[in-house]
DRENPA-727765 format. One record per residue (C-alpha): residue number from 1; residue in one letter; x, y, z. Coordinates in Angstrom, 3 decimals. Each point is the difference from the previous one (the first is absolute). Example, Ala and Ser with C-alpha at 12.3 -4.5 7.8 and 13.67 -1.06 7.14 Angstrom:
<pts>
  num  residuo         X         Y         Z
    1        A    12.300    -4.500     7.800
    2        S     1.370     3.440    -0.660
</pts>
This chain:
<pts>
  num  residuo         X         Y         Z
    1        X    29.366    -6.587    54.737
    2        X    -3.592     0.659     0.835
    3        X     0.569     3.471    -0.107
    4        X     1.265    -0.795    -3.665
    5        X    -3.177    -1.663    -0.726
    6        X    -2.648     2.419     1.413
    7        X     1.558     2.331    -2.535
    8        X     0.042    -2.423    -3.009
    9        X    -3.633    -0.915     0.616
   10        X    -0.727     4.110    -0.165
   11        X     2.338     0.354    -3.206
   12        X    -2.304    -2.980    -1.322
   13        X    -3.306     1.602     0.824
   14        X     0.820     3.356    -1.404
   15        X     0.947    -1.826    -3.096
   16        X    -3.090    -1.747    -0.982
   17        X    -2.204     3.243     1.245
   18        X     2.319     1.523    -2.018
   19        X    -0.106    -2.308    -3.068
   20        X    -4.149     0.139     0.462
   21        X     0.242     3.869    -0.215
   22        X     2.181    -0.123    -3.047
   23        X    -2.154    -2.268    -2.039
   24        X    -2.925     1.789     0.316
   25        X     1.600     3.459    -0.315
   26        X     2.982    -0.763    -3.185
   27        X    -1.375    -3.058    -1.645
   28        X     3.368     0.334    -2.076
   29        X     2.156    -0.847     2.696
   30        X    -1.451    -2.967     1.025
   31        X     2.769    -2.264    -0.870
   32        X     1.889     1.750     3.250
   33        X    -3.592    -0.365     1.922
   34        X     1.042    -3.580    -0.632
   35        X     3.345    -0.002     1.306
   36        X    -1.349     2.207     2.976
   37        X    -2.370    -2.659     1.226
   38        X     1.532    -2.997    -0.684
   39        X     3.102     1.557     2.215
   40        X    -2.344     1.251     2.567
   41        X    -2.165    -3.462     0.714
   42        X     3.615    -1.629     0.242
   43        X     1.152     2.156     2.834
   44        X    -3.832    -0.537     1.782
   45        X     0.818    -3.371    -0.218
   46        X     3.518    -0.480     1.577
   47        X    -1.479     2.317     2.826
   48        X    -2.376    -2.394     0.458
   49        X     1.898    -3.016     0.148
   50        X     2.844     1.696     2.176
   51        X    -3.003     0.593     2.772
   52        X    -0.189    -3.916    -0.065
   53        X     0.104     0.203     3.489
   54        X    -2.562     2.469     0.905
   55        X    -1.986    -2.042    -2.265
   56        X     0.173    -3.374     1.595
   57        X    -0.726     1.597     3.867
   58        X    -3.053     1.782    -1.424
   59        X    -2.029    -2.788    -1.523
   60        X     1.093    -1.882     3.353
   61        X    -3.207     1.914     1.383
   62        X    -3.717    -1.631    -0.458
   63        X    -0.765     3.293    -1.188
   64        X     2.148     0.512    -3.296
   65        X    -1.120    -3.742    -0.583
   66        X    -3.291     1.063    -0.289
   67        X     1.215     2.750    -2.143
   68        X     2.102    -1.981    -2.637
   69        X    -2.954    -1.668    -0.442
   70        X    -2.312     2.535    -0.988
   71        X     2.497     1.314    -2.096
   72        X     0.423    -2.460    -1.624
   73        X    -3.905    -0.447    -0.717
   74        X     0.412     3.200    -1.333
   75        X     2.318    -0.941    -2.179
   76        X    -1.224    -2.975    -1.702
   77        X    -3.417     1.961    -0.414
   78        X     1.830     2.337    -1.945
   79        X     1.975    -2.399    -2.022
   80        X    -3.706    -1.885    -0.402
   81        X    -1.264     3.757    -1.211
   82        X     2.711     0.611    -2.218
   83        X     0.232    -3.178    -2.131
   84        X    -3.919     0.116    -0.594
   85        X     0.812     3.204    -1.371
   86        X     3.055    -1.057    -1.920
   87        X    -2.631    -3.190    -1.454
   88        X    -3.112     2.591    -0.759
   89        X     2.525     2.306    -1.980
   90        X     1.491    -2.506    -2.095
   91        X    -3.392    -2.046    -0.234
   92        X    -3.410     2.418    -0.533
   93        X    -3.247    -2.440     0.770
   94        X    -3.436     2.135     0.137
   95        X    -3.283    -1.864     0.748
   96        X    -3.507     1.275    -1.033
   97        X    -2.640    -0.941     1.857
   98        X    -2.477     1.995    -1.917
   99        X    -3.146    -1.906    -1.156
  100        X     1.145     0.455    -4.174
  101        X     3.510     0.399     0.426
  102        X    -0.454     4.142    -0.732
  103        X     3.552     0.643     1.564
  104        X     1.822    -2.315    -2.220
  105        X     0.933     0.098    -3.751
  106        X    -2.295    -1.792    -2.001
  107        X     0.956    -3.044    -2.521
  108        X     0.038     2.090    -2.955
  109        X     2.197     2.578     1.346
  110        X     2.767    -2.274     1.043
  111        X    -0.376    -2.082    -2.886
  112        X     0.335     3.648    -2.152
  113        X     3.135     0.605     2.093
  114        X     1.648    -3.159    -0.090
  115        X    -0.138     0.518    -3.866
  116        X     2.331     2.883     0.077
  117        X     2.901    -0.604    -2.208
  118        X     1.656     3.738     0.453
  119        X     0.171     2.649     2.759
  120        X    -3.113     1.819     0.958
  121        X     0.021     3.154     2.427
  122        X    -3.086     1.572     1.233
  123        X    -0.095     3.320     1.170
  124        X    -2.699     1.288     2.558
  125        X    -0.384     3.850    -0.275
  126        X    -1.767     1.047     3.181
  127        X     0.761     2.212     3.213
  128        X     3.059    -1.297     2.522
  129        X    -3.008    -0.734     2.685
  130        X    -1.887    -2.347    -2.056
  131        X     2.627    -1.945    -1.217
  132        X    -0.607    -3.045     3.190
  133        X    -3.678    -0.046    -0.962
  134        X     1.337    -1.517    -3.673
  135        X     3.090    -1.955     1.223
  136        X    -2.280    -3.098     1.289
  137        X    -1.580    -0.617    -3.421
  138        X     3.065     0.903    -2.234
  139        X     2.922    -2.028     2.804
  140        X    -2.040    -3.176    -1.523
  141        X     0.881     0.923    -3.705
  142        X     3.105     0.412     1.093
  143        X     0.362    -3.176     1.889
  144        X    -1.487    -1.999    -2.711
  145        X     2.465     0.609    -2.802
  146        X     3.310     1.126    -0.036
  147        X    -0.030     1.749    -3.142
  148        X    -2.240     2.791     1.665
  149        X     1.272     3.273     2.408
  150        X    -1.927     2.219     1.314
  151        X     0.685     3.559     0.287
  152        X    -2.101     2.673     1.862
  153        X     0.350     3.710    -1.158
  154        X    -1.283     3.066     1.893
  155        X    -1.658     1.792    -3.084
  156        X    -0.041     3.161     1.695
  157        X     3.982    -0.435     1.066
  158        X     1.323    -1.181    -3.604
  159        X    -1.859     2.002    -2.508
  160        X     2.004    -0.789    -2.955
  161        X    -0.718    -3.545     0.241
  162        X    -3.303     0.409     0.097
  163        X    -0.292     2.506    -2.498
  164        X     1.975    -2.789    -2.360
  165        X    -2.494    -2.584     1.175
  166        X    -3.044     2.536    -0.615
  167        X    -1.318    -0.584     3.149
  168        X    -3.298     1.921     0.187
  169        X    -1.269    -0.608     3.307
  170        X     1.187    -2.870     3.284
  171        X     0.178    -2.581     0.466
  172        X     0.818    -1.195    -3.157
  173        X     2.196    -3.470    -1.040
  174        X     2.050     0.049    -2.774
  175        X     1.049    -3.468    -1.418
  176        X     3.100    -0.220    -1.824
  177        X     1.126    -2.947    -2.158
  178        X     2.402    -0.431    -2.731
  179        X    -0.689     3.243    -1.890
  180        X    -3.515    -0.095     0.642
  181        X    -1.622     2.333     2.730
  182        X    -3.678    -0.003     1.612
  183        X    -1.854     1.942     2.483
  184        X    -3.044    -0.527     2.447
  185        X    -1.286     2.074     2.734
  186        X    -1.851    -3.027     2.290
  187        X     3.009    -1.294     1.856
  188        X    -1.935    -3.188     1.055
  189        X     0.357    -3.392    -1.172
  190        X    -2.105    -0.327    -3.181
  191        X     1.441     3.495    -1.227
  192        X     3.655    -0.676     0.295
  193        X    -0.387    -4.256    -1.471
  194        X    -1.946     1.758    -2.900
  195        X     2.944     2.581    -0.533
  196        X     2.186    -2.652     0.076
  197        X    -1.807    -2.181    -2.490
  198        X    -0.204     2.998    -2.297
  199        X     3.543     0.932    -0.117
  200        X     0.822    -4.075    -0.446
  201        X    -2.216    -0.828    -2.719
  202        X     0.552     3.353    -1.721
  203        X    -2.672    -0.412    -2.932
  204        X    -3.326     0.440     1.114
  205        X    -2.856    -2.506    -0.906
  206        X    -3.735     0.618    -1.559
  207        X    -2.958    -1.306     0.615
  208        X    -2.920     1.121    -1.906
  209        X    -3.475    -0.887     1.802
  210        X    -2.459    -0.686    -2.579
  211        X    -3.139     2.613     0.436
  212        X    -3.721     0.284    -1.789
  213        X    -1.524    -3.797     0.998
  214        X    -1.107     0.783     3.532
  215        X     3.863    -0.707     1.132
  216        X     1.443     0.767     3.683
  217        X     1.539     3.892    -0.243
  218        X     3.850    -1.038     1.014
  219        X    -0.262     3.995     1.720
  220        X    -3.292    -0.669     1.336
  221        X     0.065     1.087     3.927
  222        X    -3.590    -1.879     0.788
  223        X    -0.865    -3.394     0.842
  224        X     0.464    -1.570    -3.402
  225        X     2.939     2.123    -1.214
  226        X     4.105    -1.085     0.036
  227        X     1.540     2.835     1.658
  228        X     1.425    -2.343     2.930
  229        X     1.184    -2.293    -2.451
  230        X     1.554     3.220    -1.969
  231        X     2.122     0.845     2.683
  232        X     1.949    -2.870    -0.018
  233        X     0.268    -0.081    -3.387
  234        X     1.411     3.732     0.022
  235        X     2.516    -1.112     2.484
  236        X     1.495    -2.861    -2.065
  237        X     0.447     2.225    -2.734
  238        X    -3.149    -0.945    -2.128
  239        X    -1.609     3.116    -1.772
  240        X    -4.091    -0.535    -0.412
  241        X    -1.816     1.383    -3.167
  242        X    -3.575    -0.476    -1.201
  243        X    -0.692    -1.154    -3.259
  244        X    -3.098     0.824    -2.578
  245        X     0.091    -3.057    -2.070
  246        X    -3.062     0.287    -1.859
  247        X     0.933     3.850    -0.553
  248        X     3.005    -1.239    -1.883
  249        X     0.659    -3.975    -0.369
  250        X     3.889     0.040     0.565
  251        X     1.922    -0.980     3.000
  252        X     2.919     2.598     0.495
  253        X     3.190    -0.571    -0.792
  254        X     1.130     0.575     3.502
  255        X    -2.294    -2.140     1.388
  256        X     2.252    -2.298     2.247
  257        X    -3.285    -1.976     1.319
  258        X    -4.344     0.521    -0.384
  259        X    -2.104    -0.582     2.182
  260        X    -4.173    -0.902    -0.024
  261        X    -1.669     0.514     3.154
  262        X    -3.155    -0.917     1.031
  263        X    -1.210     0.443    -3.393
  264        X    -3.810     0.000    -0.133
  265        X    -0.635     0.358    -3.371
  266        X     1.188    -1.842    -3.402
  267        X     3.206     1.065    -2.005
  268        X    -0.863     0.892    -3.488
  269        X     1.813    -1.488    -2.912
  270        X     2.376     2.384    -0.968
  271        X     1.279     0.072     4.081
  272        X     0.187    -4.150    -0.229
  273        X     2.327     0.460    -3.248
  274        X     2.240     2.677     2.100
  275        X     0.318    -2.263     2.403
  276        X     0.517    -2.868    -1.940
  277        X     2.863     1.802    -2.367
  278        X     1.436     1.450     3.898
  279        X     0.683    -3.149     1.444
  280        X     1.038    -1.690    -3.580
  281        X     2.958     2.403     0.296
  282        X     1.117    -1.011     3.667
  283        X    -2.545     2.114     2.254
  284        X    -1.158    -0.686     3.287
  285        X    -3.329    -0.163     1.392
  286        X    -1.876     0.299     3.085
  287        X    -4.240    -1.201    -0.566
  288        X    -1.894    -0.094     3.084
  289        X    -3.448    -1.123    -0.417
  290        X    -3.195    -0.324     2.880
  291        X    -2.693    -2.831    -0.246
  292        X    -2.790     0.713    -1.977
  293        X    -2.262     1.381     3.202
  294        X    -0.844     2.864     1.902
  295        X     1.081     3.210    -1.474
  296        X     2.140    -1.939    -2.941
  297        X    -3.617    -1.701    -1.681
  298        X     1.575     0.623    -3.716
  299        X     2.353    -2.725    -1.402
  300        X     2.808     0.680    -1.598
  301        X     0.663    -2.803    -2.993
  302        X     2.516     2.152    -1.889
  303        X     2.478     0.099     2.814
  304        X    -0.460    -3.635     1.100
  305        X     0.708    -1.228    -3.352
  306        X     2.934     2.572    -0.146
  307        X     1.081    -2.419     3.540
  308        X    -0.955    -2.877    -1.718
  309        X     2.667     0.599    -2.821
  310        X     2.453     0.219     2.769
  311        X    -0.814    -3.515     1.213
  312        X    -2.189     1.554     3.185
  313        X    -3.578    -0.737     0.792
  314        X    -2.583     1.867     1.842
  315        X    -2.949    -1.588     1.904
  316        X    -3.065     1.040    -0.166
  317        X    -0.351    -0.610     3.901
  318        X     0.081     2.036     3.358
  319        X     3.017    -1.306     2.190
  320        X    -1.748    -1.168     3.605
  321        X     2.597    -0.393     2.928
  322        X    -1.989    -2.229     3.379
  323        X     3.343    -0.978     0.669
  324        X    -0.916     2.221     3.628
  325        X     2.760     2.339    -0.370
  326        X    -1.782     3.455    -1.898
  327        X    -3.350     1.097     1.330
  328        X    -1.698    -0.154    -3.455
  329        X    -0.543    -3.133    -2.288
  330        X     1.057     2.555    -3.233
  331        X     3.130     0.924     2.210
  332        X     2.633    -2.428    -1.542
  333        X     3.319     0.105     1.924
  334        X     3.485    -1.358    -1.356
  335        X     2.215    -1.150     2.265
  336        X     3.788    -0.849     0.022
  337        X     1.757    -2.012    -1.194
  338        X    -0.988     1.059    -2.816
  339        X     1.251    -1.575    -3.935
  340        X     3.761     0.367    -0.483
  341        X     0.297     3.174    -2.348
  342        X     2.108     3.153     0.089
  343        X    -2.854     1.436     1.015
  344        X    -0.860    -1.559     2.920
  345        X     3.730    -0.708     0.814
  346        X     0.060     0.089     4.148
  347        X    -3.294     1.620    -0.403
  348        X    -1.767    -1.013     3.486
  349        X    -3.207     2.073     0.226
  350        X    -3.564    -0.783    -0.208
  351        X    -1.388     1.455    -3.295
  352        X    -4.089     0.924     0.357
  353        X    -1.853     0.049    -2.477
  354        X    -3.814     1.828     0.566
  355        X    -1.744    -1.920    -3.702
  356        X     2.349    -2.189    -2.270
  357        X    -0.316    -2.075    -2.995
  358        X     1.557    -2.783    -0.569
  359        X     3.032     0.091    -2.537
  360        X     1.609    -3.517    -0.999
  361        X     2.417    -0.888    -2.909
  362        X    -1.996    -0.886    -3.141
  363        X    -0.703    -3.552    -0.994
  364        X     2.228     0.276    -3.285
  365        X     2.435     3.118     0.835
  366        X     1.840     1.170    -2.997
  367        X     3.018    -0.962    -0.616
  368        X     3.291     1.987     1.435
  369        X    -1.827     0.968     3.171
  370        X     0.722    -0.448     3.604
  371        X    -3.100     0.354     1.970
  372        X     0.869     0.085     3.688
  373        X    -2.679     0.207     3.004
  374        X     0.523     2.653     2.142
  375        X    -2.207     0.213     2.802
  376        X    -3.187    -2.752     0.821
  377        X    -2.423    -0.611     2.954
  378        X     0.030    -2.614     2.732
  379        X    -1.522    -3.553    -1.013
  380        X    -2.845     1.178     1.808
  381        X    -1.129     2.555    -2.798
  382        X    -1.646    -0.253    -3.395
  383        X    -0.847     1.763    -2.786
  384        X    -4.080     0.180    -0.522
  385        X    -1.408     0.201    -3.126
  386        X    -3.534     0.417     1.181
  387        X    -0.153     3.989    -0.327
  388        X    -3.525     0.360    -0.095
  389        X    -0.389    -1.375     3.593
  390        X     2.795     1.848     1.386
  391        X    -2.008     3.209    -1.396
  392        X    -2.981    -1.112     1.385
  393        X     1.579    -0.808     3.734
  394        X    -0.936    -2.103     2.668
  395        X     0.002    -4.193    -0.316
  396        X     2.759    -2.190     0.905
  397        X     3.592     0.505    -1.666
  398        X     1.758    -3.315    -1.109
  399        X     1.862    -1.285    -2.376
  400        X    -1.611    -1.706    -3.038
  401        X     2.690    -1.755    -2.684
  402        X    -2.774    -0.924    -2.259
  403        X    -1.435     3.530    -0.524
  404        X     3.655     0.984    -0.917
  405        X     1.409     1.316     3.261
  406        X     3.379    -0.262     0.441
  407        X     1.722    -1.792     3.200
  408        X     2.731     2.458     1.526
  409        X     2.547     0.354     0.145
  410        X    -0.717     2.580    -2.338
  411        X     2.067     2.279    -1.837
  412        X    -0.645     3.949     0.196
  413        X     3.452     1.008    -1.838
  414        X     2.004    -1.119    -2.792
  415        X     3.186     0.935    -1.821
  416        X     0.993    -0.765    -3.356
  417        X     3.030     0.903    -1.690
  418        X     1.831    -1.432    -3.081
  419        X     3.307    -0.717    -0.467
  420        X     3.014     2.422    -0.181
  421        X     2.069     0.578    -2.940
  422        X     3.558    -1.698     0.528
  423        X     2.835     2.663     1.366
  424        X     1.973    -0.922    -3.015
  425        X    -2.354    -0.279    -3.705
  426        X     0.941    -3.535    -1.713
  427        X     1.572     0.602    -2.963
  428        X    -2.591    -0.776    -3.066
  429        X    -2.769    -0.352     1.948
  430        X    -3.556     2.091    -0.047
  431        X     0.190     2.985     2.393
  432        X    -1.832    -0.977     3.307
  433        X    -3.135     2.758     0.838
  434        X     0.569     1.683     3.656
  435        X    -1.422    -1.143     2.776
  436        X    -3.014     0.332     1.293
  437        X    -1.842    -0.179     3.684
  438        X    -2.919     0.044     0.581
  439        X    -2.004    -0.622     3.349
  440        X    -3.548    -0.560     0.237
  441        X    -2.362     0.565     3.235
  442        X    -3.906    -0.805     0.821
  443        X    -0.242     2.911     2.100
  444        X     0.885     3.519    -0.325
  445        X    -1.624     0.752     3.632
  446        X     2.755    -0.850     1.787
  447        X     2.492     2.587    -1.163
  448        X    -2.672     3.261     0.688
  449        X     0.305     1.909     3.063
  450        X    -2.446    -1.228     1.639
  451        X     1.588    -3.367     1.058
  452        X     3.610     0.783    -1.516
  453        X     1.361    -0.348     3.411
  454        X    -1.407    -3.313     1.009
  455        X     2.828    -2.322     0.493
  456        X     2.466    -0.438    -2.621
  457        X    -2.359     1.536    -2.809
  458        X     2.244     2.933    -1.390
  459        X     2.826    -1.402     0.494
  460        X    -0.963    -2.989    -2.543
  461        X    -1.524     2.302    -2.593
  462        X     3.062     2.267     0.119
  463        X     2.258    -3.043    -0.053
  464        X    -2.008    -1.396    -3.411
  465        X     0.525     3.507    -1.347
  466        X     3.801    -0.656     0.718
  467        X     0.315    -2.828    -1.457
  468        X    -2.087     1.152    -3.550
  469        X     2.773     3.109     0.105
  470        X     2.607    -2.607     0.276
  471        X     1.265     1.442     3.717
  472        X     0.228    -3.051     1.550
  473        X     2.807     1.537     2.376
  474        X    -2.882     2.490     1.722
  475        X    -2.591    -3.256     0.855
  476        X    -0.043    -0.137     3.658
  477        X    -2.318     1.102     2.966
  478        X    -0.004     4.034     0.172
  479        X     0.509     2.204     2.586
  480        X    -3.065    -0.011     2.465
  481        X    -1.360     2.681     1.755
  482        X    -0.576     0.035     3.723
  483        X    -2.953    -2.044     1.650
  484        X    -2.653     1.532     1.945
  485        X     1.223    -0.343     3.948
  486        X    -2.628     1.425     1.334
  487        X    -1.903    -1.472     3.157
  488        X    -3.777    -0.125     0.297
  489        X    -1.395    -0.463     3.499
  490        X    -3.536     0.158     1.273
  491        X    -0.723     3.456     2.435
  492        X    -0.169    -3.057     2.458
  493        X     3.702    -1.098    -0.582
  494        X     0.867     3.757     0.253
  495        X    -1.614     0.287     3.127
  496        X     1.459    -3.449     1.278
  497        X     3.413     1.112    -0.987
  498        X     0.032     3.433     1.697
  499        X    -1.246    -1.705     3.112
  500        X     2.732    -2.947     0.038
  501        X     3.301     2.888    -1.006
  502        X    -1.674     2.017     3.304
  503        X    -0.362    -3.166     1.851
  504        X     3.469    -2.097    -0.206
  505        X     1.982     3.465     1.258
  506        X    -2.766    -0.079     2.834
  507        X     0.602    -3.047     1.243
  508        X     3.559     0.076    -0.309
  509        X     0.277     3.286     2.255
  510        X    -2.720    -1.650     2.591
  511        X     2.275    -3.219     0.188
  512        X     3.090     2.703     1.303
  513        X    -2.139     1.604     2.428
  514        X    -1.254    -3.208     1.435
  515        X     3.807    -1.439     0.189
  516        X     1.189     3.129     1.436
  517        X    -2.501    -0.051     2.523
  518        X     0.886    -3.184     0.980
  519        X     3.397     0.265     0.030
  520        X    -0.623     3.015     2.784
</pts>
């Protein structure tokens, strides 16, 4: 019988070997792998319970106690192992620790992929090797909605494809959606959102940046120009133009919004009646106008009044933050929350603003307009009137309600809109004009380069662009780029440091000579 059994539990070895071999070698037999080890782990098994026996007398010893025991350690370790595994495959949880959250998608980009209504692929033309170096940032796309697959393509390996694809150089992403394609070459997080965006929204927007009047350049690369802004812009599918207005008084017709930017001189008449017969018709506006100081000393009545029509006010005042929490008085800072408003909808940034105006609703708005604040200052602020002595410095700031100064909070931003024409036209009654936005600031500062990246800044002037273009879906916070990690020591912390990484090995290694010593 033994006999029997030793060669049973040798047929039953040979047979899941076997089976092993045969899976790897003719994946079309594997049914019969099946078979083979199913038959082969029964005939190890009545081997092992026919050596009951032999069994029982060996664990009699202290020795294969000990054994079993570690064995079995071994094997609940493993188990341990393998259902951590099983729970990380079927549950992926990443955590960033990085100071802005650079390794994560940002709120816009999952809130442009949870918007996906159809099947979008994205294909990543690039060399076999440099595939991993993309999988970290696109696995998160991925991940995020499950209308998106991504598919990697050697471009040197499958030239037809990337001939069809006219893929001119690697890497490049192509984005495909419905029957709309798109292509972009920086495989980082701003570059494939915006492709996405484009391909979604499929019609591009305008905005025309009014030019001639001392106005911010929107390509400007200095201090005072928009190109940071621009970028963003770009990426949610917003073309930029300049416009001439005085060289010919008509808005164009594809005009989807205008903008006035730090405009530092007056509009002339037949730009006003542009305007006016522009936003009539349902345009959108964006007027952005600095205090009355400083480089801005010309007023500008024509465009006020053009606000005024639209139920908005500007002060003739300097906005003066002492609330402790910007370095200069001038420096006005909005905090959240701020005003409920699509706008500003989960919008928890600080704004900064370097020199504001005030901008409130008019005493008497007209009628059929919703003026809504946008962003205002801490309590602690107010809006001086008293120009002249903020031109000629020094004295005491405070505020003074009976020489006009207005107690903060203060607004800095409005929005006006009026109201939409009904889905479905009543029957009989006079058409109903378009709609139109409009949003209104007291500082154009804030959006130029030079402090575009302070806090939440371009992320609300992009977001007030959205909502002028009617693109509500795209107002979020953008993808940031990564933080400066850098560490700055004195030469006396370097020296400090080298001494105390030669020191702690040292001491260490003195300590085992001393206890070996001893020990002798």
């Amino acid at each position: 019988m033994k006999t029997l059994l030793n060669v049973l539990s040798y047929v039953g070895i040979v047979l899941v070997f076997g089976a092993l071999v045969v899976k790897l070698t003719r994946p079309e037999w594997s049914d019969y792998a099946w078979y083979a080890t199913v038959t082969g782990l029964v005939l190890v098994i009545a081997y092992t319970v026919g050596q009951w026996r032999e069994i029982q007398a060996y664990f009699r010893h202290r020795s294969a106690r000990y054994g079993a025991v570690a064995t079995v350690s071994v094997i609940v370790m493993l188990g341990l192992l393998a259902a951590v595994n099983y729970l990380s495959n079927r549950r992926n949880q990443r955590w960033d620790l990085t100071a802005n959250q650079f390794n994560s998608l940002s709120e816009q980009s999952q809130k442009v992929l949870t918007g996906l209504d159809a099947p979008m692929k994205l294909l990543v033309f690039d060399q076999r090797l440099n595939f991993d170096r993309h999988r970290q940032n696109l696995d998160q796309y991925a991940e995020a909605s499950r209308q998106l697959t991504v598919e990697y393509i050697d471009a040197a390996q499958d030239p037809i494809r990337t001939r069809k694809y006219e893929v001119q150089a690697v890497p490049t992403l192509v984005v495909e959606y419905k029957d709309k394609t798109e292509k972009v070459i920086t495989i980082d997080e701003r570059g494939v959102t915006g492709a996405i965006i484009r391909v979604v929204t499929g019609k591009q927007r305008k905005m025309y940046f009014v030019q001639g009047h001392g106005e911010k350049d929107p390509n400007g690369m200095d201090e005072t120009g928009l190109s940071e802004v621009g970028q963003y812009l770009a990426a949610d599918n917003i073309a930029v133009e300049t416009l001439a207005l005085a060289q010919k008084p008509e808005i164009p017709a594809d005009a989807t919004l205008v903008a006035i930017v730090g405009a530092t001189n007056d509009f002339l008449d037949p730009e006003i009646a542009a305007l006016k017969k522009y936003l009539a018709g349902g345009g959108r506006l964006l007027m952005m106008l600095d205090p009355v100081i400083g480089q801005q000393e010309q007023a500008t009545p024509k465009l006020t009044a053009l606000a005024r029509e639209w139920g908005v006010d500007y002060g003739d005042n300097v906005v003066l933050d002492l609330s402790g929490q910007s370095e200069s008085p001038t420096l006005a800072v909005a905090s959240p929350p701020y005003p409920s408003h699509p706008i500003t909808d989960r919008f928890r940034q600080l704004t900064v603003f370097p020199l504001a105006r005030s901008v409130k609703p008019a005493a008497m708005p007209p009628a059929g307009r919703t003026i809504e604040p946008l962003a205002e200052t801490s309590p602690n602020a107010w809006a001086e009137t008293d120009i002249a002595a903020l031109r000629a410095g020094g004295g005491k700031l405070a505020m003074n309600a009976d020489q006009g100064d207005v107690a903060g909070p203060v607004a800095m931003a409005l929005a006006v809109s009026t109201p939409a024409p009904p889905e479905e036209p009543v029957e009989g009654a006079p058409p109903t004009p378009p709609q139109s936005r409009l949003v209104f600031f007291g500082d154009s500062d804030f959006a130029a380069n030079a402090v575009a990246r302070s806090g939440g800044n371009i992320n609300f002037f992009v977001n007030a662009v959205n909502w002028l273009t009617e693109q509500e879906n795209l107002i979020a916070i953008r993808p940031r780029q990564a933080g400066d990690s850098r560490l700055t020591i004195t030469p006396g912390q370097a020296r400090a440091a080298v001494i105390f990484s030669a020191a702690v090995p040292l001491a260490v290694f003195g300590i085992g000579i001393l206890a070996w010593r001893r020990r002798r």
